[in-house]
Steps between C-alpha positions, in 0.01 A plus 500: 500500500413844587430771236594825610403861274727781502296776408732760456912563465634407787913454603658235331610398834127360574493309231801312530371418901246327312684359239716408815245325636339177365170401467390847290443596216406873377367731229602901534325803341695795472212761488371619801135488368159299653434409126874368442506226723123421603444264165791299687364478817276169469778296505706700801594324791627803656532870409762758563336782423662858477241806508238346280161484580371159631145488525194265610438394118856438437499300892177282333635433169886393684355099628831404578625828710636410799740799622558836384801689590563873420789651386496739774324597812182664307204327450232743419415407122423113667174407590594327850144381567508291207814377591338426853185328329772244374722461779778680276764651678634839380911522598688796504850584530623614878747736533671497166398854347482734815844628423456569158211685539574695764819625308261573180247688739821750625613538124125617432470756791883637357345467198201722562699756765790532262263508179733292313248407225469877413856590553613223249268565269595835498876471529513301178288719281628825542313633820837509729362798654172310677754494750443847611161427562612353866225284515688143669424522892711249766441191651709601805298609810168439333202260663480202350109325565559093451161380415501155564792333727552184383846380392528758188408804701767402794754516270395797264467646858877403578619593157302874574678535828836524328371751282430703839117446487333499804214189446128490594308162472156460403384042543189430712655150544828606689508616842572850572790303702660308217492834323692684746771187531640609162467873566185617306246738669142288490248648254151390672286756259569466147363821372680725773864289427438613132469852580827499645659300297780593214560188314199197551637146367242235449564163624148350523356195385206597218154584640169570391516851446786769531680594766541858386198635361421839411423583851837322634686709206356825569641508922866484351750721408505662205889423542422116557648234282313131464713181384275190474701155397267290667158469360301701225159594651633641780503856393180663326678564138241740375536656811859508514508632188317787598703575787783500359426721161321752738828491664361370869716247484871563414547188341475071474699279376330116477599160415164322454178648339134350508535440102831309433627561259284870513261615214601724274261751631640452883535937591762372717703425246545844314533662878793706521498405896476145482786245458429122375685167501338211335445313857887400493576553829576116598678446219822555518766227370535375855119502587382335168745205585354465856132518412568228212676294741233544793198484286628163326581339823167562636380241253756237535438573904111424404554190330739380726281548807739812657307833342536722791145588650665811607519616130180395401257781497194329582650216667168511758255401235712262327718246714 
């Protein structure tokens, strides 16, 4: 009988699919913590992990791990060549959070044009007149650089369009063709796409390094706004943080930071310019349900023989 670990609060809709289905039996730890639900991890069959980090130790010291599936599409705190080493597969999700997130990446860049943290702040404790300061700018007519045009930039691109944006697309792994198909201009060159750019959304998977570094930061617009709900890392924070309290950069507004939760000492986080959500974008009511749903059926589909290769990560080293 399998074993299966929820590391982490998921929807109680996954748990009753595996209530649902027989031949399981499972343990769930609420905190979304490495140290929370590693001591339980000898005796996991399987693991639905949310963001935690899974590492090679952990991989070593789990004998009877035979699948993990995230709660998500994510999978940059797992250590994928120790999955590999055991023939582990790693399952994500599909296309169950693209919506949500790309609504949560539009209620940033409003959030950061509009300066809706400020204004709130300041319209409940006495500062009415920060209104006069005319400091919100428009969506409408701006340029709108998608890095990244996978499934979550298409439709943060389609949601921009009805804001009257007119969309660029940055994604050495989509044809200058495809890009034109749904109307955005091909960005070949990152650096000269960023100098023209207005708004910049991130939608790329993590990478060694960031994306925008000092040097990426400093061809911009001092008028430029950066919204980042995909990975942290991908944006230099020191640097960032520079930019934007030297006012070269109008202002950010992120999801996701290298540190989750951040350190106390984060700059970022007493930055006047920079907005934060606590890497919430996927869940929504709607989202949480489907991820739940998606990430438990990925382990009944293992055990069962029918785990889609197709949402298996590194399906090429394991099957």
């Amino acid at each position: 009988m399998p074993h299966i670990l929820i590391a982490g609060k998921i929807h109680q809709a996954g748990q009753e699919l595996l209530r649902a289905a027989k031949g399981f039996t499972f343990d769930t730890v609420a905190e979304v913590s490495l140290a929370s639900y590693a001591p339980l991890m000898p005796n996991a069959d399987a693991l639905l992990l949310r963001t935690q980090p899974l590492n090679a130790d952990l991989i070593e010291a789990s004998p009877k791990l035979k699948i993990v599936s995230r709660h998500g599409v994510g999978y940059d705190a797992v250590d994928v060549d120790a999955l590999n080493t055991r023939k582990i597969p790693l399952a994500i999700v599909g296309d169950v959070n693209s919506r949500a997130v790309a609504e949560h990446t539009l209620a940033l860049m409003l959030s950061a044009a509009r300066r809706l943290v400020a204004h709130d702040q300041a319209a409940k404790t006495g500062h009415w007149n920060l209104r006069n300061q005319f400091d919100a700018v428009e969506l409408d007519g701006k340029t709108l650089l998608v890095c990244g045009f996978g499934r979550i930039g298409r439709r943060v691109a389609e949601l921009a369009k009805a804001f009257g944006m007119e969309i660029h697309a940055y994604d050495p792994f989509v044809s200058a063709a495809a890009l034109r198909e749904t109307r955005a201009t091909p960005e070949p060159d990152l650096k000269a796409a960023l100098a023209q750019a207005d708004y910049v959304s991130l939608h790329m998977p993590g990478v060694k390094g960031a994306i925008l570094g000092e040097q990426e930061l400093a061809v911009m617009k001092p008028s430029a706004i950066i919204i980042n709900a995909a990975r942290g890392g991908l944006v230099d924070e020191l640097a960032l943080d520079n930019a934007l309290r030297a006012r070269k950069i109008y202002g950010a507004a992120f999801d996701v930071l290298v540190q989750e939760p951040p350190d106390d000492d984060n700059p970022l986080l007493s930055n006047p310019h920079f907005t934060l959500s606590p890497h919430m974008a996927g869940l929504t009511q709607e989202c949480a349900k489907r991820m739940a749903i998606s990430a438990a059926q990925n382990i009944v589909n293992y055990f069962a023989g029918k785990l889609d290769p197709k949402l298996v990560v590194n399906a090429e080293a394991v099957f």
